[in-house]
C-alpha positions in Angstrom: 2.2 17.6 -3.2 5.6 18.1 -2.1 7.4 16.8 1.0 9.6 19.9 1.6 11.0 18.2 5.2 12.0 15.0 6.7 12.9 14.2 10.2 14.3 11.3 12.3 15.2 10.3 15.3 16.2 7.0 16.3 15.0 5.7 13.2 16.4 2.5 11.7 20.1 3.4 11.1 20.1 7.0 11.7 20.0 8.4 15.1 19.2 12.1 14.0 18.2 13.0 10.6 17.0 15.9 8.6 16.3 16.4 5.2 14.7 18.6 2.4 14.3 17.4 -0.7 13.9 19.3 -3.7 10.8 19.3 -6.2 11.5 16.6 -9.2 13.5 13.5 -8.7 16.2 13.0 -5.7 18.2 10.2 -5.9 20.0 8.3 -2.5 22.4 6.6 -4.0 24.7 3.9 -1.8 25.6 0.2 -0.9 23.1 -2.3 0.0 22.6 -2.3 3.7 23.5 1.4 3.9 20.1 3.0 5.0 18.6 4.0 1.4 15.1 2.1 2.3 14.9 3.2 5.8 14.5 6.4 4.2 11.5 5.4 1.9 10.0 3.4 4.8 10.1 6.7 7.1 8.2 8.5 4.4 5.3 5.3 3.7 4.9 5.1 7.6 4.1 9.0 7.6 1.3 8.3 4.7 0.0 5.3 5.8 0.8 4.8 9.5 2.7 1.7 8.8 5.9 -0.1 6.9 5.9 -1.4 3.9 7.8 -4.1 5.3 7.4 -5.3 8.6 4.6 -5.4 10.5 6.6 -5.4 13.9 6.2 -1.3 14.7 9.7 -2.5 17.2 11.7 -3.3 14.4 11.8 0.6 13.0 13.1 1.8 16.2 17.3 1.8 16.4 18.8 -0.9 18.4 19.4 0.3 22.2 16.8 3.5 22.2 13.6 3.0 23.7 11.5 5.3 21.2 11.6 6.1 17.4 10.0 9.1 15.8 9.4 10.0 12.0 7.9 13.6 11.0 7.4 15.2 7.5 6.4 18.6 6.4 4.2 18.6 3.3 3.2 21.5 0.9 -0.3 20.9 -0.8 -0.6 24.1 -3.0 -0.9 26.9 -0.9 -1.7 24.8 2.1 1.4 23.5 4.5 0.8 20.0 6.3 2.7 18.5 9.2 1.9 14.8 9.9 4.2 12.5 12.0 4.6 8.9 13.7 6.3 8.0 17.2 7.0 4.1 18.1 7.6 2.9 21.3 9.8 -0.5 22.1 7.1 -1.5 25.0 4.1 -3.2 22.9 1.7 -2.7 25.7 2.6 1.8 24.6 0.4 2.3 21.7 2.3 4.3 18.6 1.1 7.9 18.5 -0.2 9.7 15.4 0.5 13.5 14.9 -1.5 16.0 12.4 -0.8 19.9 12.3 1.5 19.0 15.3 -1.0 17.4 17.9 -2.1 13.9 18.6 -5.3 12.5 17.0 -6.9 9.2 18.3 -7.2 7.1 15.4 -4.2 6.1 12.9 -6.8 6.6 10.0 -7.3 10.3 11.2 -3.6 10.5 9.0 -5.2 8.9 6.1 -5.0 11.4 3.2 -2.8 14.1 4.5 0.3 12.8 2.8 0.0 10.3 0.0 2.9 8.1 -1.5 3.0 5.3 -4.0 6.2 3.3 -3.7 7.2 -0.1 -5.6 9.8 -2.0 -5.0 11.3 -5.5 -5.5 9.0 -7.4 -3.4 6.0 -6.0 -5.3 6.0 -8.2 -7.7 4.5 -10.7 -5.3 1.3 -9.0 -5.7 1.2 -10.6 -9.1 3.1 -13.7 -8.0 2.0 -14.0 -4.3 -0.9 -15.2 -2.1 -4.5 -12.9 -2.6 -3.8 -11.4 0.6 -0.8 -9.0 -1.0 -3.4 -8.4 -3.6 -6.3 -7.2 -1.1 -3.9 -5.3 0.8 -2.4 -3.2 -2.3 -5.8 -2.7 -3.2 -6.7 -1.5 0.5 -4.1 0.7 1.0 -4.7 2.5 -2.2 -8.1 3.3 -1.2 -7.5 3.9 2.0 -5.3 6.7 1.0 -7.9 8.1 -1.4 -11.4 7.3 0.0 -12.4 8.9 3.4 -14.2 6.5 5.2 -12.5 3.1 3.4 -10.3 2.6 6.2 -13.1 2.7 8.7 -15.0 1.0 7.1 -12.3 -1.8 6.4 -11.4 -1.7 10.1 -14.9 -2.8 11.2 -15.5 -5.5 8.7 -12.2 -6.9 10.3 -13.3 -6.8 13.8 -16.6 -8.1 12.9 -15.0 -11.3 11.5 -12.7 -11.1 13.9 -15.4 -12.1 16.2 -17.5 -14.3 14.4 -14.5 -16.2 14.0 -13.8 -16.4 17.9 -17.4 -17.7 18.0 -17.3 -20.4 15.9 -14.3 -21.8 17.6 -16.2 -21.6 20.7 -18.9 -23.2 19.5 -16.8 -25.9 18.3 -15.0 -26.2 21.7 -17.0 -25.0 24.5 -20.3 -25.8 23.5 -21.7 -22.3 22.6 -24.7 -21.8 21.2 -24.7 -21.7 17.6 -27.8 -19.3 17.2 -25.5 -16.7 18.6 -23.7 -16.3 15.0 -27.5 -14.8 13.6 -26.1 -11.7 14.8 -22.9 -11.6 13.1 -23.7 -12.8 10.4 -25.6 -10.0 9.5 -23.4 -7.3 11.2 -21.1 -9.1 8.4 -23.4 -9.0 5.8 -24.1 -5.1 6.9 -20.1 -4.1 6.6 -20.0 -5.7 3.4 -21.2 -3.7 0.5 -18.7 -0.6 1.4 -15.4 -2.6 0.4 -17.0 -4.5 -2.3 -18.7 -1.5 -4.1 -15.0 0.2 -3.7 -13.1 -2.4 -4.5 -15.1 -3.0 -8.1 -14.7 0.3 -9.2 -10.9 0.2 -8.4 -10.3 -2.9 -10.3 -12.6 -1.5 -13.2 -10.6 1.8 -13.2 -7.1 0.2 -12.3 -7.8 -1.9 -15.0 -8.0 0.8 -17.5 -5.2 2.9 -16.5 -2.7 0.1 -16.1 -3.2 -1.4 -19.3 -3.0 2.5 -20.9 0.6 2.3 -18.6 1.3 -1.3 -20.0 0.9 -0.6 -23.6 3.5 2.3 -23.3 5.9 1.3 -21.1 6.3 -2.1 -22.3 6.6 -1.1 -26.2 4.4 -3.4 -26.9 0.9 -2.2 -27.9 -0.5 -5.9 -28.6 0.0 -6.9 -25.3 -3.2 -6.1 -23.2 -3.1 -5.6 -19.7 -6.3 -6.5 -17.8 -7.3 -6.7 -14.0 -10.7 -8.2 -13.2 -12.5 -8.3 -9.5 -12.9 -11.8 -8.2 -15.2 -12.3 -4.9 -18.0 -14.2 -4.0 -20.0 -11.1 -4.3 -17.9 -9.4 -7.3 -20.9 -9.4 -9.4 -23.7 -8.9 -6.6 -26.5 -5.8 -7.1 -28.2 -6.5 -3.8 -24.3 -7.0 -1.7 -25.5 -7.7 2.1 -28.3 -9.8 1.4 -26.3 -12.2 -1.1 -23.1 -12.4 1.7 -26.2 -13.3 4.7 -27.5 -16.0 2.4 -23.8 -17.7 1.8 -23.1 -17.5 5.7 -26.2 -19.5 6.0 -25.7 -22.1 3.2 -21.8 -22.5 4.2 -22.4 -22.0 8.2 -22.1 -25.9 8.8 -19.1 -25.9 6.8 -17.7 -22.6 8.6 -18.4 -24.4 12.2 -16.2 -27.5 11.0 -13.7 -25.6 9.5 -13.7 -22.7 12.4 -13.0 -20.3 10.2 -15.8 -17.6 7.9 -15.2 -19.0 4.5 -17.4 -16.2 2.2 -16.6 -12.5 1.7 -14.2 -9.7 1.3 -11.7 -11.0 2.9 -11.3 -13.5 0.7 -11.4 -10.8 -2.8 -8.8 -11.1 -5.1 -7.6 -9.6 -8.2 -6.9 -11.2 -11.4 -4.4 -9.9 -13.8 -4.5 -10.9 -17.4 -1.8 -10.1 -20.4 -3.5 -10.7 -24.2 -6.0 -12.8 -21.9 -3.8 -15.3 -19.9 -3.1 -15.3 -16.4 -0.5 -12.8 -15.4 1.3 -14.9 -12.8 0.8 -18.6 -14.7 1.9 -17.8 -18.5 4.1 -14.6 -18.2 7.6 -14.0 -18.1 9.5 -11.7 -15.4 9.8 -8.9 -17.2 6.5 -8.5 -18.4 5.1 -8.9 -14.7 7.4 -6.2 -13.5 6.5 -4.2 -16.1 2.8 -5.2 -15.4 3.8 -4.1 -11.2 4.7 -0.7 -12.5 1.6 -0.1 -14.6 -0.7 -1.1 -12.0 1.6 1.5 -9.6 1.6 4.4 -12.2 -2.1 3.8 -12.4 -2.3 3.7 -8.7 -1.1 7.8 -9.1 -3.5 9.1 -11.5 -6.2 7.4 -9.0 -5.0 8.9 -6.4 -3.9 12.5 -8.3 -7.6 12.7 -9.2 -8.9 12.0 -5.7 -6.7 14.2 -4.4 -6.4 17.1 -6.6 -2.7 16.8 -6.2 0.2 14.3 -7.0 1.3 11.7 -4.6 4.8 11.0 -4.0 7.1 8.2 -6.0 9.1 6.2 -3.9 11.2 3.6 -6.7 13.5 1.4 -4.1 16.4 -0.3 -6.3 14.0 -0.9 -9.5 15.7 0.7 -12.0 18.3 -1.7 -12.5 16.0 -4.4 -13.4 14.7 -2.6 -16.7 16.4 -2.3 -20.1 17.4 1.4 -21.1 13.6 2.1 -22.8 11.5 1.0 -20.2 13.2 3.3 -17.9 12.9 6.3 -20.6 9.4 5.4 -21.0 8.8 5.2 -17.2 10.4 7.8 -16.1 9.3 10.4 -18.9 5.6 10.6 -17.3 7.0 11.4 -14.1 8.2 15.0 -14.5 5.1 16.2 -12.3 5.7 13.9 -9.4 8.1 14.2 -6.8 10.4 11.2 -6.8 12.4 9.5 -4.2 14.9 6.9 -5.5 17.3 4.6 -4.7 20.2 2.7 -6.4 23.5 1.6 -5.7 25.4 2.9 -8.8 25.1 6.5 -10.0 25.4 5.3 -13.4 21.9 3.7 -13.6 20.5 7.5 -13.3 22.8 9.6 -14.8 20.4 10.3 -18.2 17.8 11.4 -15.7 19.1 14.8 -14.6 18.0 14.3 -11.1 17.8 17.6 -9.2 19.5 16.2 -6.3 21.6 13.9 -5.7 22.5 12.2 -2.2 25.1 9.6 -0.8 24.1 7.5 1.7 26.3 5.7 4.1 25.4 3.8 7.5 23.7 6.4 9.7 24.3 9.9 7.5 23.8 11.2 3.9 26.8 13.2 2.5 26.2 15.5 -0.1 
């Protein structure tokens, strides 16, 4: 895949913007707080709907303008692809999704149109952070590469969603408590989608990221491993086992007001020769570990696809000693690439095929 155009308008820092950038690796090269991320983040929200960082849809839109709009034009072999995003300031306006230039109804209608990968400095709290940041890297990998994940993800939420709301009104108003038979197995029914996906994506993750690990890091006896942990990671018979721990932990649930078993409580573990990733390792070896499980997260994704996704790299290479970069970047030459840094030096042994300065609201050649 290859995003031949990108447009803006009122986005972030740049008022109008257009760009096309070549096949292979472009680099954006600039100050901090110039724009260089905005430009990555245009590109995520028009893969996956959202930002990678900021879940306030308000804060992408440039300060005074009342709407912001992000569009890309993407080349899938012989096949051209148009997907876009507009955000609105009012919350009560809902953002509208565009694919092949009209509106569709649902945000996971855009779900596999135009996929990315992108890692950046904050990814290494998905080793070093909360399980949440785990379950969502895991989510939004298979939401870009499994039709149906999303929906399926999006009514397990809204099914605990509600069971939740009913346990606090049990607890408070005096509602009857047989009432949660109902979503607890609606629960137990939206269950064995994610799990069954997200144990073959640690399994194959897993693999692929340790393959990464070993060649990346130079080290070939250190092992990287990622294993599935859930209360029904090792479950045959998924929706049964979840409706039996509602209804040994419901008393428990009722006291605590909140659903205590399931998927939304998954997380990954990483291992390196067989010790906790995040406990034992040092901070090289778990950005190297970040980038393994993202390089792994493109061959997943290549293979579902049939096609490449794009590389976004945000201010990374500068973290990694002259080999790991070779070594990275040397796997790459089939993937467009999106990069940022703030000194040309860092990328000068790359050859990129295009190279672009960025200053506060404009790129200069």
């Amino acid at each position: 895949m290859q995003l031949k155009q990108l447009r803006l308008h009122r986005f972030r820092s740049y008022a109008q913007l257009a760009l096309m950038p070549p096949a292979g690796l472009t680099v954006f090269v600039g100050e901090n707080g110039a724009g260089k991320t905005n430009l990555l983040e245009a590109v995520h929200l028009c893969c996956l709907g959202r930002s990678h960082r900021t879940s306030n849809d308000q804060d992408m839109i440039q300060v005074g303008a009342d709407t912001a709009a992000v569009h890309a034009t993407v080349q899938r072999g012989p096949l051209t692809d148009e997907v876009g995003v507009r955000l609105f300031q009012q919350q009560r306006q809902k953002k509208l999704i565009y694919v092949g230039g009209k509106t569709v109804p649902r945000i996971g209608e855009l779900m596999g149109h135009m996929t990315c990968v992108m890692f950046s400095p904050e990814d290494l709290e998905i080793i070093k952070g909360g399980p949440q940041l785990r379950r969502r890297f895991v989510d939004m990998m298979l939401s870009q590469c499994l039709p149906g994940y999303f929906y399926a993800l999006q009514h397990y939420n809204a099914v605990l969603k509600q069971r939740n709301a009913l346990l606090k009104m049990i607890a408070r108003e005096g509602a009857d408590a047989r009432q949660l038979n109902v979503w607890d197995e609606q629960l137990a029914a939206a269950s064995p989608p994610l799990v069954r996906a997200r144990r073959q994506a640690a399994a194959r993750l897993g693999e692929l990221a340790g393959q990464h690990y070993a060649y990346i890091g130079g080290r070939p006896e250190e092992t990287l491993a990622v294993r599935y942990q859930g209360s029904l990671a090792e479950s045959e018979t998924i929706d049964a086992d979840h409706l039996q721990a509602l209804a040994r932990s419901r008393e428990d649930d009722l006291r605590r007001l909140t659903t205590a078993h399931g998927p939304h409580r998954d997380d990954l573990l990483f291992t390196l020769s067989g010790q906790e990733l995040r406990s034992f390792a040092s901070q090289g070896q778990i950005r190297t570990a970040v980038l393994s499980l993202r390089l792994a997260e493109i061959d997943i994704l290549t293979q579902a696809q049939g096609d490449a996704p794009l590389l976004l790299l945000d201010d990374v290479l500068s973290e990694l000693d002259l080999g790991r970069r070779a070594r990275l970047l040397s796997g790459l030459q089939h993937v467009q690439t999106l990069l940022t840094c703030t000194d040309l030096g860092e990328v000068e042994d790359l050859s990129p095929a295009c190279v672009l300065r960025v200053k506060p609201g404009e790129i200069l050649q």
